[in-house]
VMD Tcl script that builds the backbone (N, CA, C; Angstrom):
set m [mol new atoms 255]
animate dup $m
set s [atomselect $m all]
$s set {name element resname resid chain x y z} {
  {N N UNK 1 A -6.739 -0.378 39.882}
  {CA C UNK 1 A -7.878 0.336 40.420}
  {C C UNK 1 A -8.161 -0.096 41.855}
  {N N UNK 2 A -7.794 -1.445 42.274}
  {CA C UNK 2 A -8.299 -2.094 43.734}
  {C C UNK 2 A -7.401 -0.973 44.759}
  {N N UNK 3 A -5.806 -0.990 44.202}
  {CA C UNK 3 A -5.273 -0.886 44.921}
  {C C UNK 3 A -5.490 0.896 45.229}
  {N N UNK 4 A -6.221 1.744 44.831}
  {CA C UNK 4 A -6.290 2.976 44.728}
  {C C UNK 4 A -7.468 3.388 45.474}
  {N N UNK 5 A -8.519 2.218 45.693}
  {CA C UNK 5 A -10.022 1.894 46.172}
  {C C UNK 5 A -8.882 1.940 47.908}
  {N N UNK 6 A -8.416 0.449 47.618}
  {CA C UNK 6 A -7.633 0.570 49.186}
  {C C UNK 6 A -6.985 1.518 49.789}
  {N N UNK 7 A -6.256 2.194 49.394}
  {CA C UNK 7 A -5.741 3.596 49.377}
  {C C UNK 7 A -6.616 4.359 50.084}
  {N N UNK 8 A -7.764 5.056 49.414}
  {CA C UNK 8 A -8.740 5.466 49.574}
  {C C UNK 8 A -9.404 5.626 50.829}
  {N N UNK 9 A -9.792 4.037 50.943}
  {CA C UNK 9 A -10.517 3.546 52.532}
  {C C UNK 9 A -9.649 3.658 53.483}
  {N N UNK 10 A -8.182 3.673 53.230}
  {CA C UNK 10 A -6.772 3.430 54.436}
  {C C UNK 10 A -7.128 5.316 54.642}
  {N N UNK 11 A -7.247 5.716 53.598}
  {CA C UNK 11 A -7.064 7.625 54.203}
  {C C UNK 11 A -8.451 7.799 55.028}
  {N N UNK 12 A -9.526 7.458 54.655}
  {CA C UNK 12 A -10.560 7.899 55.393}
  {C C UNK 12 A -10.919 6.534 56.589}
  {N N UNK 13 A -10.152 6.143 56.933}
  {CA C UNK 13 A -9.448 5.432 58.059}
  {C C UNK 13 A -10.872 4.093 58.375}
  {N N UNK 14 A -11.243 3.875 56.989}
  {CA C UNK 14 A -12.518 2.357 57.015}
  {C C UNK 14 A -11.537 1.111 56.888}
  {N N UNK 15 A -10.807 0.944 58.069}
  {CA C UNK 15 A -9.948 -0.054 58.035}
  {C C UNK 15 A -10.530 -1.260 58.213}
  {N N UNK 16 A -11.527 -1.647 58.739}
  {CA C UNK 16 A -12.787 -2.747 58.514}
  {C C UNK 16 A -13.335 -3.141 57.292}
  {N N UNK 17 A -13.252 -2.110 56.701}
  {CA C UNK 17 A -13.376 -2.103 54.902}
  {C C UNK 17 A -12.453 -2.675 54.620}
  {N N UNK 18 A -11.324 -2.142 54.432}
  {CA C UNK 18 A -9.951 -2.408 53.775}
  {C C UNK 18 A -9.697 -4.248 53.866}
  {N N UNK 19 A -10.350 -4.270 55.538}
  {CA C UNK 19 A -9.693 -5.846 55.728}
  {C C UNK 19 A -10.772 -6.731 54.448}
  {N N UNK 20 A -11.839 -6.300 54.736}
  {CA C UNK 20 A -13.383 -7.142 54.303}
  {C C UNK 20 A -12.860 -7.217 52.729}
  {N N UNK 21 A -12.510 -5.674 51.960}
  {CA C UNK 21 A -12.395 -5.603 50.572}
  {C C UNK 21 A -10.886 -6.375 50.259}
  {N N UNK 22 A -10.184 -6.488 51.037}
  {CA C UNK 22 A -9.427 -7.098 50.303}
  {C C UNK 22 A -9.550 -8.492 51.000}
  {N N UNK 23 A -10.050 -9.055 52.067}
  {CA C UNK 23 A -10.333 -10.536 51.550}
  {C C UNK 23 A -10.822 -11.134 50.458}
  {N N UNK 24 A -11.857 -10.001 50.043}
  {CA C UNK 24 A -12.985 -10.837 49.142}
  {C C UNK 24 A -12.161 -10.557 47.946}
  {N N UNK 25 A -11.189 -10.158 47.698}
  {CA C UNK 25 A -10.284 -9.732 46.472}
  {C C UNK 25 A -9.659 -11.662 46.600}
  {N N UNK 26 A -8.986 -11.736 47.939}
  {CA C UNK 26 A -8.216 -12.845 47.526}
  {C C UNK 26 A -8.820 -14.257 47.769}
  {N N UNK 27 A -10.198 -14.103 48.140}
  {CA C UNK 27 A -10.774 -15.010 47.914}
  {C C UNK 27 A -11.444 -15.940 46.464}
  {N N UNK 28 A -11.809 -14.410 46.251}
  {CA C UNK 28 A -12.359 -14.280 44.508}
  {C C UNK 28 A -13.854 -14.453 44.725}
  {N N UNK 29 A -14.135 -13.755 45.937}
  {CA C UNK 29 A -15.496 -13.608 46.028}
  {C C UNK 29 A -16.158 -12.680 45.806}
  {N N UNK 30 A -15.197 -11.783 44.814}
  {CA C UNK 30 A -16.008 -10.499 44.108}
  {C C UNK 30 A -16.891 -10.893 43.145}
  {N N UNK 31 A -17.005 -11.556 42.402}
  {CA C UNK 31 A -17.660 -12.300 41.354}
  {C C UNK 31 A -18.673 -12.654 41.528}
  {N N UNK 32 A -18.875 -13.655 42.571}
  {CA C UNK 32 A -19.598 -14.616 43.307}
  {C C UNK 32 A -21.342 -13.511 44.077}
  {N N UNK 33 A -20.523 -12.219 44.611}
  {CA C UNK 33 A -22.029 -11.510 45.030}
  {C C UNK 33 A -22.111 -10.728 44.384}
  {N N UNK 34 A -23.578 -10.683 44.812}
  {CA C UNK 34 A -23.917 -8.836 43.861}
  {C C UNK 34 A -23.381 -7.579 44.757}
  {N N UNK 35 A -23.737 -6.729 43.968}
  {CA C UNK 35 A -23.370 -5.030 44.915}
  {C C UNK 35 A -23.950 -4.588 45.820}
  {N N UNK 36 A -25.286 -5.149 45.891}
  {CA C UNK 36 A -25.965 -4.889 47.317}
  {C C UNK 36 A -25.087 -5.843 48.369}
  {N N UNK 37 A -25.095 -7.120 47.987}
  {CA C UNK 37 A -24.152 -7.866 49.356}
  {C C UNK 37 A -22.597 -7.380 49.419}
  {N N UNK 38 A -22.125 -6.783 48.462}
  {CA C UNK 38 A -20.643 -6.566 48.791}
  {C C UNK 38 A -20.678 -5.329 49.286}
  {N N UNK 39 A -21.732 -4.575 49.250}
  {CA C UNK 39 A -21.809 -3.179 50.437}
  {C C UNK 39 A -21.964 -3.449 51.472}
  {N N UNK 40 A -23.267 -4.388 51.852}
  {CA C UNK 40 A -23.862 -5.247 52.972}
  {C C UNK 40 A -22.167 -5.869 53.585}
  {N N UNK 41 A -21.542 -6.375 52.607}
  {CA C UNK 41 A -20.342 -7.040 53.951}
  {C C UNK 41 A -19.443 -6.042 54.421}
  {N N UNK 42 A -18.897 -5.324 53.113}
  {CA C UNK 42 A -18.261 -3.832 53.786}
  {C C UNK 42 A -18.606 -3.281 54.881}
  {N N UNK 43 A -20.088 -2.914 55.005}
  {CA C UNK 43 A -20.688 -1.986 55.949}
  {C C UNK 43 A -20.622 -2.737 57.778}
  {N N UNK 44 A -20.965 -3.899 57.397}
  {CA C UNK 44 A -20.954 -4.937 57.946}
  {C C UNK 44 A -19.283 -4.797 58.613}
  {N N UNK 45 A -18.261 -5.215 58.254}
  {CA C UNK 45 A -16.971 -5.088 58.726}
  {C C UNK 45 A -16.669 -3.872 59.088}
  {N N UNK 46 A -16.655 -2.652 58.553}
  {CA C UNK 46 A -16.740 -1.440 59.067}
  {C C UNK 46 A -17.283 -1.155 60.598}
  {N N UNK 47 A -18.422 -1.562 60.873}
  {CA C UNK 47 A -19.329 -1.678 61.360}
  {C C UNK 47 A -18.965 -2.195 63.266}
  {N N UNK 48 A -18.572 -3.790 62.867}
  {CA C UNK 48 A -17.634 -4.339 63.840}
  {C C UNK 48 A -16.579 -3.894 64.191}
  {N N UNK 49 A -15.451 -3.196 63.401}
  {CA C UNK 49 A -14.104 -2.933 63.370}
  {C C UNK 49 A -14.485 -1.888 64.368}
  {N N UNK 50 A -15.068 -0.770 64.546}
  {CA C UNK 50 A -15.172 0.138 65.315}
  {C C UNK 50 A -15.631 0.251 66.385}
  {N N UNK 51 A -16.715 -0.953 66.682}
  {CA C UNK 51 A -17.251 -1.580 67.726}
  {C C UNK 51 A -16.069 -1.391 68.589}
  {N N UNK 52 A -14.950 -3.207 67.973}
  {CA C UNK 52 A -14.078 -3.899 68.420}
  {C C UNK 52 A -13.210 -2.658 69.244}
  {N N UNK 53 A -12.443 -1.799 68.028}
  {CA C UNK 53 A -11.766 -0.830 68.357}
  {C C UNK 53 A -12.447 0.324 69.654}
  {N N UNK 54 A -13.473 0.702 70.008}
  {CA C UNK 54 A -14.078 0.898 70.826}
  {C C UNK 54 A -13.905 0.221 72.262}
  {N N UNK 55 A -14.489 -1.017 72.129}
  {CA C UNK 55 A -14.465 -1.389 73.183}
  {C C UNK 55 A -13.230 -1.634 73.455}
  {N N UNK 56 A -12.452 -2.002 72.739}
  {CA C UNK 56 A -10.628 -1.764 73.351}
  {C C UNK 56 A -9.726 -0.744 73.921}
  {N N UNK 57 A -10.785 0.367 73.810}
  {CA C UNK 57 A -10.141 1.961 73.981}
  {C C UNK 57 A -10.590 1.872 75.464}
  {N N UNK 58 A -12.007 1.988 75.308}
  {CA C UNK 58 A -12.824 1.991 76.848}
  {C C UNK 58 A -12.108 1.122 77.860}
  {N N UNK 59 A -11.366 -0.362 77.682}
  {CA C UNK 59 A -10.907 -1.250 78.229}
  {C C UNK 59 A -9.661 -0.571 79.109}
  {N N UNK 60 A -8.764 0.078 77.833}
  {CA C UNK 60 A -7.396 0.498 78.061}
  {C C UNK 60 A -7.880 1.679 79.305}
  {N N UNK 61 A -9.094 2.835 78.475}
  {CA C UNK 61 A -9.075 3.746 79.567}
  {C C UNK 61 A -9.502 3.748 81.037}
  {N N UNK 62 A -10.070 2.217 81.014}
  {CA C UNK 62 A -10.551 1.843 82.288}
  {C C UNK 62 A -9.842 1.656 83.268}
  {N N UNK 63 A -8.499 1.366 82.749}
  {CA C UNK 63 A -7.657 1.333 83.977}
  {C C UNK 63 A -7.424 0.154 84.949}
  {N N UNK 64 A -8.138 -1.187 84.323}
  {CA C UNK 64 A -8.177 -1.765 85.290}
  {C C UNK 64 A -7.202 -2.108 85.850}
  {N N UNK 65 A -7.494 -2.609 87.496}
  {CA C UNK 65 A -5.981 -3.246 88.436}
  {C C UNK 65 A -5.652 -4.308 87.453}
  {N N UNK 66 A -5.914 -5.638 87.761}
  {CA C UNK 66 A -6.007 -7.095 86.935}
  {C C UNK 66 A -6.255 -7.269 85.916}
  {N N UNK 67 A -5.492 -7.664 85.206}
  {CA C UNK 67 A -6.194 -8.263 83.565}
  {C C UNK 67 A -6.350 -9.318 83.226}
  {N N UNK 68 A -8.063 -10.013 83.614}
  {CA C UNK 68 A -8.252 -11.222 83.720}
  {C C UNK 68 A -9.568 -11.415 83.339}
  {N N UNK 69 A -10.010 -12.755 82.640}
  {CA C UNK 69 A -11.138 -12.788 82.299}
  {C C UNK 69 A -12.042 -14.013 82.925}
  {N N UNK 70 A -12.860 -14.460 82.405}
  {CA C UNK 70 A -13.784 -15.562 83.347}
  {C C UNK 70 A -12.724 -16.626 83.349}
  {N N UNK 71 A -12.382 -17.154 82.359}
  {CA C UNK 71 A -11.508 -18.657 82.111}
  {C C UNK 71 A -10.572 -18.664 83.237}
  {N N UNK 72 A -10.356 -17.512 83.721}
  {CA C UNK 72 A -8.931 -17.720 84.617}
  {C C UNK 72 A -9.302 -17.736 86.466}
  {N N UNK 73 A -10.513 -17.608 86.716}
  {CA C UNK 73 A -11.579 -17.613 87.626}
  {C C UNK 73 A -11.146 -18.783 88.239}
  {N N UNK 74 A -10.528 -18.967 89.794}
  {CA C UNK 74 A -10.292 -19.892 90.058}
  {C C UNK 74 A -11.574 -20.263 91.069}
  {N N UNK 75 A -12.651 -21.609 91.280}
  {CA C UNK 75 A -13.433 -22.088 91.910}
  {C C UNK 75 A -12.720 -23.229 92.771}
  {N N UNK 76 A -11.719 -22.527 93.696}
  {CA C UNK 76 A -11.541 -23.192 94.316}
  {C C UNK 76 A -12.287 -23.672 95.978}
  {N N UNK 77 A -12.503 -24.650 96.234}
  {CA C UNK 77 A -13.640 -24.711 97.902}
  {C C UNK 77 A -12.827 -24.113 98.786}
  {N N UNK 78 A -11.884 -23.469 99.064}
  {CA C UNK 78 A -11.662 -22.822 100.006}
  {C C UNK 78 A -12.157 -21.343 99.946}
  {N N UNK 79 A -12.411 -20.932 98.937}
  {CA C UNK 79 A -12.802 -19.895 98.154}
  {C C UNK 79 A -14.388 -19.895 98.565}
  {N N UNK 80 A -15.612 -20.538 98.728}
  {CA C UNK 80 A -16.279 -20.731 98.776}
  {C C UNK 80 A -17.337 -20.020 97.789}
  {N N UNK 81 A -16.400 -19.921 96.814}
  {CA C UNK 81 A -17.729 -19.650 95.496}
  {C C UNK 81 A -18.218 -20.800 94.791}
  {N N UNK 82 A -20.302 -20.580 94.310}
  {CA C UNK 82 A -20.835 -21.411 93.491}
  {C C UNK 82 A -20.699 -21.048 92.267}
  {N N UNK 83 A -20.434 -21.989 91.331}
  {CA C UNK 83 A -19.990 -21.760 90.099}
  {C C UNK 83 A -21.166 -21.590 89.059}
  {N N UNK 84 A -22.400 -22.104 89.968}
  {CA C UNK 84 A -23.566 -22.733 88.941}
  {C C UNK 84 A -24.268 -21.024 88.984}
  {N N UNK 85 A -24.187 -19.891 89.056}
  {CA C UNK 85 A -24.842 -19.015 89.629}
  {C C UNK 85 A -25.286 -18.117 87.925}
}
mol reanalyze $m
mol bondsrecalc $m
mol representation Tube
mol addrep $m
């Protein structure tokens, strides 16, 4: 039956689901909550997954020149940037 549930969520493309429902399969934390919290985490992963996937689309379509993030920010003094800002 799980695997037909997964099925299911893979066609109507709740791949945030899929990940969430089958952790809690191999965790064995189906047991452990009730049905209000195992909707609550579903909805919950669903929720993020599309966020995530979102903001990764917008990223790609942005086009940027550089692909770089703060960590790689060099503060060097010839540079004359304050770091504390």
């Amino acid at each position: 039956m799980n695997e037909q549930t997964l099925q299911k969520m893979r066609q109507m493309k709740f791949y945030g689901m899929v990940r969430a429902f089958r952790a809690s399969m191999e965790n064995g934390n189906m047991d452990k909550v009730t049905n209000d919290e195992m909707v609550s985490i579903l909805i919950d992963s669903e929720w993020d997954d599309r966020n995530n996937r979102r903001i990764e689309r917008q990223m790609r379509n942005a086009r940027f020149r550089y692909k770089a993030n703060v960590e790689q920010l060099h503060f060097d003094i010839d540079r004359n940037l304050i770091k504390t800002s």
